[in-house]
C-alpha distance (Angstrom), angle and dihedral (degrees) to the residues before:
residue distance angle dihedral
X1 . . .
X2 3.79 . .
X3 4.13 108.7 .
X4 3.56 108.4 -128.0
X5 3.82 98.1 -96.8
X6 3.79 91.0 56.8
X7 3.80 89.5 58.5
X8 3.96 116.1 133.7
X9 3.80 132.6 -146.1
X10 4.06 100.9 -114.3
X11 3.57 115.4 -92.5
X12 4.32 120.5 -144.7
X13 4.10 86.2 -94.8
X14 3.56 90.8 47.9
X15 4.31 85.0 64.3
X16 3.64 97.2 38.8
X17 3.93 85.5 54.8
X18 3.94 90.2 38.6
X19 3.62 84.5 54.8
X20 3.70 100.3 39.1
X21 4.15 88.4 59.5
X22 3.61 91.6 49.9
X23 3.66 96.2 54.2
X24 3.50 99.4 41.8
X25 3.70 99.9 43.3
X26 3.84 94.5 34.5
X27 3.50 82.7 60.1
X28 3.49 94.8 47.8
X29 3.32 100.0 83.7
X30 3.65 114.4 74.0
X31 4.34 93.8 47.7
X32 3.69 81.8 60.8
X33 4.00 89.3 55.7
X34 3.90 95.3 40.2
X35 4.39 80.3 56.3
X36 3.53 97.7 67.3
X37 3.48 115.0 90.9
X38 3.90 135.8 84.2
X39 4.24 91.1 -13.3
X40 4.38 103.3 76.0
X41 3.67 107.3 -122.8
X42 4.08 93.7 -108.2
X43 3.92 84.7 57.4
X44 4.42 91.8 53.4
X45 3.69 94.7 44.8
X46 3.92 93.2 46.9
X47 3.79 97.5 52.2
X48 3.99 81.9 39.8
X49 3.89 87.1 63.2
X50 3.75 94.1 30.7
X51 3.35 91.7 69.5
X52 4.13 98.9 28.5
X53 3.66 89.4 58.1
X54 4.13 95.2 43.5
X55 3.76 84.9 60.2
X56 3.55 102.7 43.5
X57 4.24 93.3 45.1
X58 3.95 73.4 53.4
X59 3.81 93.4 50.0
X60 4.06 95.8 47.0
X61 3.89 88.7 40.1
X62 4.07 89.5 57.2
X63 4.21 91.2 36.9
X64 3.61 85.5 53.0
X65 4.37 87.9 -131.5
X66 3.86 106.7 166.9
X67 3.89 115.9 -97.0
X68 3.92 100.3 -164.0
X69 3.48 120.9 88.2
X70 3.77 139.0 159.2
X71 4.23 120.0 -85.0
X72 4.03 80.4 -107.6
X73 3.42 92.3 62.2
X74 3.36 97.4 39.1
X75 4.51 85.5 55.5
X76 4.05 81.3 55.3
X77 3.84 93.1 48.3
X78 3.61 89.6 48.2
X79 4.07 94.5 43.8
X80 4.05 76.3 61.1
X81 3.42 98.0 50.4
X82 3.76 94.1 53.7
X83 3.73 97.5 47.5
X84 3.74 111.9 26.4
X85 3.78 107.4 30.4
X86 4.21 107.9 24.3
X87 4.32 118.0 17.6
X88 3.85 87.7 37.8
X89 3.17 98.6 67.4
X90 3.11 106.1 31.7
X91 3.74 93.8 63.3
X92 3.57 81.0 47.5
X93 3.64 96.7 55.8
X94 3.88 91.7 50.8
X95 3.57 92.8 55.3
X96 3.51 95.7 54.6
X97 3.70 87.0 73.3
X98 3.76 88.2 64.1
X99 4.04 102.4 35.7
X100 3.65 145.7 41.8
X101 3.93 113.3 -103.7
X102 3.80 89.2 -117.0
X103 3.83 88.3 59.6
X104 4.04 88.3 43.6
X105 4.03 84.4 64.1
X106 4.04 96.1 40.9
X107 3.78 81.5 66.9
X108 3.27 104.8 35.7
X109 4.36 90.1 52.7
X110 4.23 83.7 73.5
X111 3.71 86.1 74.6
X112 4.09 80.7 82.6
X113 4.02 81.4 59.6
X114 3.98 98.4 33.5
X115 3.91 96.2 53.5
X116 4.02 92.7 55.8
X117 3.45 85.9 49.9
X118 3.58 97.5 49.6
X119 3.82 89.6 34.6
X120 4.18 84.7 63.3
X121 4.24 91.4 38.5
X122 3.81 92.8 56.9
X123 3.70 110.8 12.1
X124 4.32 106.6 48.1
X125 4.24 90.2 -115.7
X126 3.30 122.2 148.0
X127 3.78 120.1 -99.2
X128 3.70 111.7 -138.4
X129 4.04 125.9 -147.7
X130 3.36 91.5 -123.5
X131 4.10 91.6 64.9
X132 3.80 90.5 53.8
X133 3.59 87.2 50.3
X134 3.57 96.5 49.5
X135 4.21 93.1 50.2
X136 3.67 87.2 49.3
X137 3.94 88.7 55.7
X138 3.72 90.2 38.2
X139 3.50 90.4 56.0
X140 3.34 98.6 50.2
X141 3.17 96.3 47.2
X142 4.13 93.1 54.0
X143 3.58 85.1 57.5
X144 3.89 100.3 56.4
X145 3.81 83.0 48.6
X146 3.87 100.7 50.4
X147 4.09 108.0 16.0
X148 3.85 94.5 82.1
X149 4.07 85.4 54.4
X150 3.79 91.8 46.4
X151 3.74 97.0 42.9
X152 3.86 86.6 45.5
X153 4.04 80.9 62.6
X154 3.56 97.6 -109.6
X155 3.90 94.3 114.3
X156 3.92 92.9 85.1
X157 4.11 91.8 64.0
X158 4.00 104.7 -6.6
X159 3.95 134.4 54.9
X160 3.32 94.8 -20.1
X161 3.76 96.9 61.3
X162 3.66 86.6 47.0
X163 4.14 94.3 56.6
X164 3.72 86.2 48.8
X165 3.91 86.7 54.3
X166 3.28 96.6 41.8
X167 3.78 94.6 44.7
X168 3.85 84.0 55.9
X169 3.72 99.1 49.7
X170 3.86 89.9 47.5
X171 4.23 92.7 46.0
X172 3.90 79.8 56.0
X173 3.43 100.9 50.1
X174 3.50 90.3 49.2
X175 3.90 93.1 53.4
X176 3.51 83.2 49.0
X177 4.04 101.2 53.7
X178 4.06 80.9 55.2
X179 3.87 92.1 62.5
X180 3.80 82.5 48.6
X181 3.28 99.4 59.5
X182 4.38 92.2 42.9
X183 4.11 77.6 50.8
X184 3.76 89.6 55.8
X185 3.52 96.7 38.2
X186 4.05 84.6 58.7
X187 3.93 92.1 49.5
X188 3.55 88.2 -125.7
X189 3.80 108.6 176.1
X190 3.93 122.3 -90.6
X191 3.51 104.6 -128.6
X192 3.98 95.2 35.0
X193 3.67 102.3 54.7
X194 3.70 87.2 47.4
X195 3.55 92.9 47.0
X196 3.65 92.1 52.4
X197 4.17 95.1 40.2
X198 3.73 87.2 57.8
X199 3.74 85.5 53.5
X200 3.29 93.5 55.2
X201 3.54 99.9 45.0
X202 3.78 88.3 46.3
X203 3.77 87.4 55.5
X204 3.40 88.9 56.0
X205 3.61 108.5 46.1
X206 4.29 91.0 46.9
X207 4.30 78.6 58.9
X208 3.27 96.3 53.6
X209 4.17 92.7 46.4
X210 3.66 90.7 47.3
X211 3.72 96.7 47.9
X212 3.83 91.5 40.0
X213 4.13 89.0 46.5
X214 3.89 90.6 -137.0
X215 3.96 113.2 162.6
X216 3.51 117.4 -104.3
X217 3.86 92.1 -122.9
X218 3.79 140.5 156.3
X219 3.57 131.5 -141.0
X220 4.15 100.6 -130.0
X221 3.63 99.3 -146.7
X222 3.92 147.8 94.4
X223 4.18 94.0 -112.2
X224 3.59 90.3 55.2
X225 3.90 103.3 29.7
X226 3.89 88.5 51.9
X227 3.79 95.6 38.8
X228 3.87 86.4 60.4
X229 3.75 97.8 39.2
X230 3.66 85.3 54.3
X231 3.89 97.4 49.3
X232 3.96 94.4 40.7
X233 4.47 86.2 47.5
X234 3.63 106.3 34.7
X235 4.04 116.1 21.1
X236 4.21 94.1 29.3
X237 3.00 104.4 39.3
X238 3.39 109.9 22.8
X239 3.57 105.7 27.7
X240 3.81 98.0 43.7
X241 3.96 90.5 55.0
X242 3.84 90.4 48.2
X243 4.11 83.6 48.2
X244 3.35 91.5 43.0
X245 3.96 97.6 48.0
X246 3.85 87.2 41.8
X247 3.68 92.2 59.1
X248 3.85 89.4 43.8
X249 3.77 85.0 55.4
X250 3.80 106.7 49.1
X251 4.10 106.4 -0.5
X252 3.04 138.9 -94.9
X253 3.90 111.5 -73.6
X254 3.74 86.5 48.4
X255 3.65 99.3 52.5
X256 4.09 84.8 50.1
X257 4.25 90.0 63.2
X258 3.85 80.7 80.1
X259 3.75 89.7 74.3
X260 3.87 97.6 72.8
X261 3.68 86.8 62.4
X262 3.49 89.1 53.2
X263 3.44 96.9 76.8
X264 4.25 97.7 49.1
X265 3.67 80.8 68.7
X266 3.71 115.2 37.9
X267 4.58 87.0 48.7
X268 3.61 89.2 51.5
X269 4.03 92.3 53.3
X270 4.18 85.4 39.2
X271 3.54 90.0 50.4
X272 3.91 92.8 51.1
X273 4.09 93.0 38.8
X274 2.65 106.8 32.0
X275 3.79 116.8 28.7
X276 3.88 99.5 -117.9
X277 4.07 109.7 -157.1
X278 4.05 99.9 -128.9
X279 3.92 104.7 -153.3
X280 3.96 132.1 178.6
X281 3.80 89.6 -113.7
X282 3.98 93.3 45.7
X283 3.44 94.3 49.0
X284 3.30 102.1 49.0
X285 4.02 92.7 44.5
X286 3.61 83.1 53.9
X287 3.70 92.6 53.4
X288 4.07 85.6 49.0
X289 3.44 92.6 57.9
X290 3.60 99.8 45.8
X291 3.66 91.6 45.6
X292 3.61 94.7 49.6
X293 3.87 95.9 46.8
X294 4.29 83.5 53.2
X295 3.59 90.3 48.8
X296 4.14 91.1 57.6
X297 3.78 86.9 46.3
X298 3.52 106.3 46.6
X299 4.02 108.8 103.7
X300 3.43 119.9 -102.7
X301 3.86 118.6 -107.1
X302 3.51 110.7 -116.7
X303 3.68 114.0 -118.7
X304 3.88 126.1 -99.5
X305 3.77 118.1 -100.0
X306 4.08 112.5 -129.9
């Protein structure tokens, strides 16, 4: 994670990566609806990372990355696994029983405010003004877009339950894009730590299918056979290696300003899809949120000399 001093001016890969993430995880969203269904959530992620983390084993095994690493590594890889690539999404999942997928992104775009946060929690860094303006505005805007649900009473098993989730799933992968950036600050390889976070994650989600005795079952059809092979190819695979490379490139708070573009894509697919009801108070939560999240990433002016 690059300390604020070592920060770069972007370079032309840095925007065809910046725009690579945004597409493929603002598109993310709605596949992840059209898996919910007859196979539990637990069940879609772990066949998800079943078969993401067969092909990249495959992929280091053929690049000849290295495999061993010390146990403290291994604690990192599995700090991944947790947050990034297994208790993520399942949250997520979950709440996409109680939400649109445009909505799922709204919430998930304060990771850009979460990880600085965090990143000044658990790391010593300095915690501007503008990121405790932009949560204020974020959470305002949250509650123009969910209190008329909640005070309708459909917080105890509705929307409400579903921001909780969703609040969850974003908290962790915000804890997880820190581990990233302590993985790229130990130049662990690409492809191995990964490899070895899907493991993890895979671990993870088999536990909680086991202790939760949910069927290992599979949904027969074309929504949910292409909804996973979509997921497992584009956003885990794909996406998390351009995330991953990103954040490797420029840190890990930059890397998150993707996630207010997130959004732009994943409510105009919800809209079309799924019929998204536009109100005054939703869009102008919306526009909160967005505004708040550019507001913690807009570079800091650099003080005037005397």
């Amino acid at each position: 994670m690059l300390p604020a001093s070592a920060e770069r001016s972007f370079t032309a890969t840095d925007g065809l990566l910046y725009v690579a993430t945004v597409f493929i995880f603002g598109t993310g969203w709605l596949p992840l609806k059209l898996q919910l269904g007859v196979v539990a959530p637990e069940v879609s992620a772990l066949w998800r990372f079943l078969l993401a983390a067969l092909i990249m084993f495959a992929i280091v095994r053929v690049t000849g990355a290295r495999l061993a690493f010390a146990p403290r590594d291994h604690l990192l890889f599995a700090g991944m696994g947790a947050t990034l690539f297994s208790l993520n999404f399942v949250s997520f999942y979950y709440a996409g029983y109680h939400m649109p997928s445009g909505l799922l992104s709204v919430v998930f775009a304060l990771a850009a405010i979460i990880i600085p946060v965090l990143s000044a929690v658990f790391l010593g860094l300095p915690l501007r003004r503008r990121v405790l303006a932009g949560a204020a505005a974020g959470v305002l805007g949250l509650a123009l877009i969910f209190a008329p649900s909640v005070v309708a009473a459909e917080g105890v098993d509705g929307i409400g339950t579903g921001l909780a989730l969703a609040l969850g799933g974003t908290f962790c992968f915000s804890l997880g894009s820190l581990f990233s950036g302590i993985a790229a600050q130990r130049r662990y390889p690409l492809a191995s730590m990964t490899a070895w976070g899907f493991f993890y994650g895979l671990f993870i989600l088999l536990a909680l299918v086991l202790a939760r005795g949910l069927p290992l079952a599979v949904e027969w059809n074309a929504r949910y056979l292409g909804s996973l092979a979509y997921l497992v190819a584009a956003q885990t695979l794909s996406g998390f290696a351009v995330y991953l490379l990103l954040i490797r490139r420029i840190g890990t708070s930059r890397a998150g300003y993707g996630t207010v573009l997130f959004p732009l894509v994943a409510l105009a697919l919800s809209t079309w899809y799924e019929a998204f009801h536009w109100t005054v108070a939703a869009a102008a939560g919306i526009a909160l949120v967005l505004a708040g999240t550019l507001l913690v990433l807009m570079p800091e002016r650099p003080a005037p000399q005397a």
